[in-house]
N, C-alpha and C positions, 0 to 999 in steps of 0.2 A: 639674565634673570631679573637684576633690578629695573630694566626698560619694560622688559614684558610686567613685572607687577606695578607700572608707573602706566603706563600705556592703556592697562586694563582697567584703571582704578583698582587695583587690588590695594587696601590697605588695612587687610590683619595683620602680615606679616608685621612685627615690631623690632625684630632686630635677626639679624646676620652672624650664624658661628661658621668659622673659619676651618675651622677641624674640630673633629667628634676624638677626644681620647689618644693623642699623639700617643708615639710607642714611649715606655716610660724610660727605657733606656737609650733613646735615638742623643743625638747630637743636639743639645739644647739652642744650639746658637746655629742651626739650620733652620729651627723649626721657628724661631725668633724671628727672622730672616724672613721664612714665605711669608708669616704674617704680616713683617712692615710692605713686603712688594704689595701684599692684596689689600690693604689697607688703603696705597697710594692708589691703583688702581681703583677701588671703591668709590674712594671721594674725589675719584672725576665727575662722577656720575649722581652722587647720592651721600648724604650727609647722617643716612639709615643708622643707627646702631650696632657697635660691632661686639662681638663674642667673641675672646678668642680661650680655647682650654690652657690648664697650667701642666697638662700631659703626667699628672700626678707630683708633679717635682714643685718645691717650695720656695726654696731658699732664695734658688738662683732667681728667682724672677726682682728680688733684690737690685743685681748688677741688670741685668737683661733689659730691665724698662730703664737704665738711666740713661737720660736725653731724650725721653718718650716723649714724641711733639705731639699727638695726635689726641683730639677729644673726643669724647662719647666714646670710648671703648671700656669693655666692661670684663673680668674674669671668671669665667665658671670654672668649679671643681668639682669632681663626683665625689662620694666618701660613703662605703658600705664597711658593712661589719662582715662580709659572709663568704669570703673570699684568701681569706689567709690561715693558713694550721692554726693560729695560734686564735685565732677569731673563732674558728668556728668545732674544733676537738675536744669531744666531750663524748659518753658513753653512759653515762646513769645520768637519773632524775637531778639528782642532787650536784651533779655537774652542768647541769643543765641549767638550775636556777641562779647559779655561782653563776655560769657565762653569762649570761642575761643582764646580773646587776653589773659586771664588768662593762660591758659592753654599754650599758647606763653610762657610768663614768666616765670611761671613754667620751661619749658623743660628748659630755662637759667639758672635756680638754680640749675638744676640735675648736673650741669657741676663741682660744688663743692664738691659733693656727687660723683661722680667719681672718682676725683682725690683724696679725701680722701681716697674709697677701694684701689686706685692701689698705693699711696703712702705708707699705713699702711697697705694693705694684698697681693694682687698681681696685676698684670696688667690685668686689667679690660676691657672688651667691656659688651657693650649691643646688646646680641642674640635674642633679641623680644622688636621694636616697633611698633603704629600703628600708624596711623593721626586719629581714633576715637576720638571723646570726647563724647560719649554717646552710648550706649549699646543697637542698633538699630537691628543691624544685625539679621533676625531672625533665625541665627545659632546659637547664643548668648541669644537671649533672650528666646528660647528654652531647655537653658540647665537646667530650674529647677527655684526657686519660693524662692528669697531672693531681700537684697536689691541691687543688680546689677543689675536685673532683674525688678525693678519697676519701674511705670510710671508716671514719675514727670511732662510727656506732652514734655521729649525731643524729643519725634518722629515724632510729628505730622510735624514740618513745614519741615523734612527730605529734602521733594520731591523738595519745592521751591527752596533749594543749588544749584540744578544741575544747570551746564553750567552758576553760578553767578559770576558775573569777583569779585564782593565782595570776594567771598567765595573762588575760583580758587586761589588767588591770598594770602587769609589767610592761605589755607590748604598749597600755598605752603611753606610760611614763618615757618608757622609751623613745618614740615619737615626740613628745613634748620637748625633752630636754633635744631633741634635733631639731624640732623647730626652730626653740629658745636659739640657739648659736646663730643658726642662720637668718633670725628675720634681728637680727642685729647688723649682719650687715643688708645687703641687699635682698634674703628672700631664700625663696627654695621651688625645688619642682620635683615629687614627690616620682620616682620610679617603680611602676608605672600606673595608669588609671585601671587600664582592665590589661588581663592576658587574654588568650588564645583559647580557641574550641582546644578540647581536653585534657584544660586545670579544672575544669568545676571542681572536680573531687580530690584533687592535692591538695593534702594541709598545708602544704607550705604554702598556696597561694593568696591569701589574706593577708602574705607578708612583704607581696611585690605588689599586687593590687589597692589600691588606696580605695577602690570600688567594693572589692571584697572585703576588706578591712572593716569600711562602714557595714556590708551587711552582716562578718560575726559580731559587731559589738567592739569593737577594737578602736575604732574610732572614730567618735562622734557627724553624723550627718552635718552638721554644722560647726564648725570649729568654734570653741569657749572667745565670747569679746572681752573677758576679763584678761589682763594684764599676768593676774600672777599665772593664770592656768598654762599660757605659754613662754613667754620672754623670760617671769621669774624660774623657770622648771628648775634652772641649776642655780639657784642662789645657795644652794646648805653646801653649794661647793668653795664659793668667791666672797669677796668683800661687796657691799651695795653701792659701790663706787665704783663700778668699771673702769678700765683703761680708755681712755678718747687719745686719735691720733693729734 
């Protein structure tokens, strides 16, 4: 693959992920392993930059990377809200609102748990978030019969969000303070730009769409180049001194 994008002149490509979302319970020091083989193998050929995923797991990349020879390799981590009981259960309005600002706070703590992977493994971004907080989507709640997929009643009041300056205005804070974490370290890559023929008419799709987003009003055509609008999002959480490695 890298001969044929060298060969063609192809150069969009910018960098190489190794694995999409290892299992999060596998063997962490296998999946360690195929990445240093494809690595050595890689940079036979090509000095390309590499991805390799943290397979959800934190800590360990601690011990995992020590005696990491290797340069330009970078970590991605996904991080959604819409995928655990405890993320996305809820059944009235007023539970609704409650998860929303939770879920706010939350994205403020992920900022720690950032700078932890990229101070003690490598520099880190986040390549998949959403503004979900519940598992509506019926491309998702299609995919199979667990508890991601269950029905705590966060669906029902979906349809009332649309066009609520309440909600417009949460999803978009929302967004900000996940920006703020992630473009502190490396960056972020918004999951996804558009869906598939027959979301037009899912409410929930504004909320994986970054496309859709922009057309309810959720969030901005053009992202704010002031400072406080995104980097500051979660300052009324932190001191104005950050941590530096």
């Amino acid at each position: 693959y890298i001969q044929f994008l060298s060969t063609n002149g192809i150069d969009n490509v910018v960098a190489l992920e190794l694995l999409n979302e290892p299992w999060v319970f596998g063997d962490m020091s296998i999946i360690r392993d195929f990445y240093v083989r494809s690595i050595i193998a890689i940079r036979q050929v090509s000095d390309i930059p590499i991805i390799i995923h943290d397979a959800f797991r934190h800590e360990e990349w601690d011990w995992l990377l020590i005696n990491f020879p290797f340069k330009n390799i970078f970590m991605d981590t996904h991080i959604y809200h819409a995928f655990n009981a405890d993320d996305i259960a809820s059944s009235t309005v007023n539970c609704d609102h409650n998860k929303m600002i939770v879920a706010q706070n939350i994205a403020c703590g992920y900022g720690s748990m950032l700078r932890f992977k990229t101070c003690l493994g490598l520099p880190t971004f986040v390549g998949e978030w959403s503004l979900a907080i519940d598992d509506c989507i019926a491309i998702i709640r299609g995919a199979g019969k667990s508890v991601q997929t269950k029905d705590f009643g966060q669906c029902k009041n979906l349809q009332a969000r649309v066009g609520d300056p309440w909600w417009i205005q949460a999803y978009r804070k929302f967004a900000y303070k996940q920006m703020s974490m992630s473009e502190r370290e490396l960056g972020w890559f918004f999951w996804t730009w558009k869906t598939g023929p027959g979301t037009e008419s899912d409410p929930s799709t504004p909320y994986w769409s970054y496309s859709s987003a922009m057309k309810a009003g959720i969030l901005p055509t053009v992202l704010p180049s002031a400072n406080y609008n995104i980097t500051s999002a979660c300052f009324e959480f932190e001191s104005t001194d950050p941590y530096t490695c």
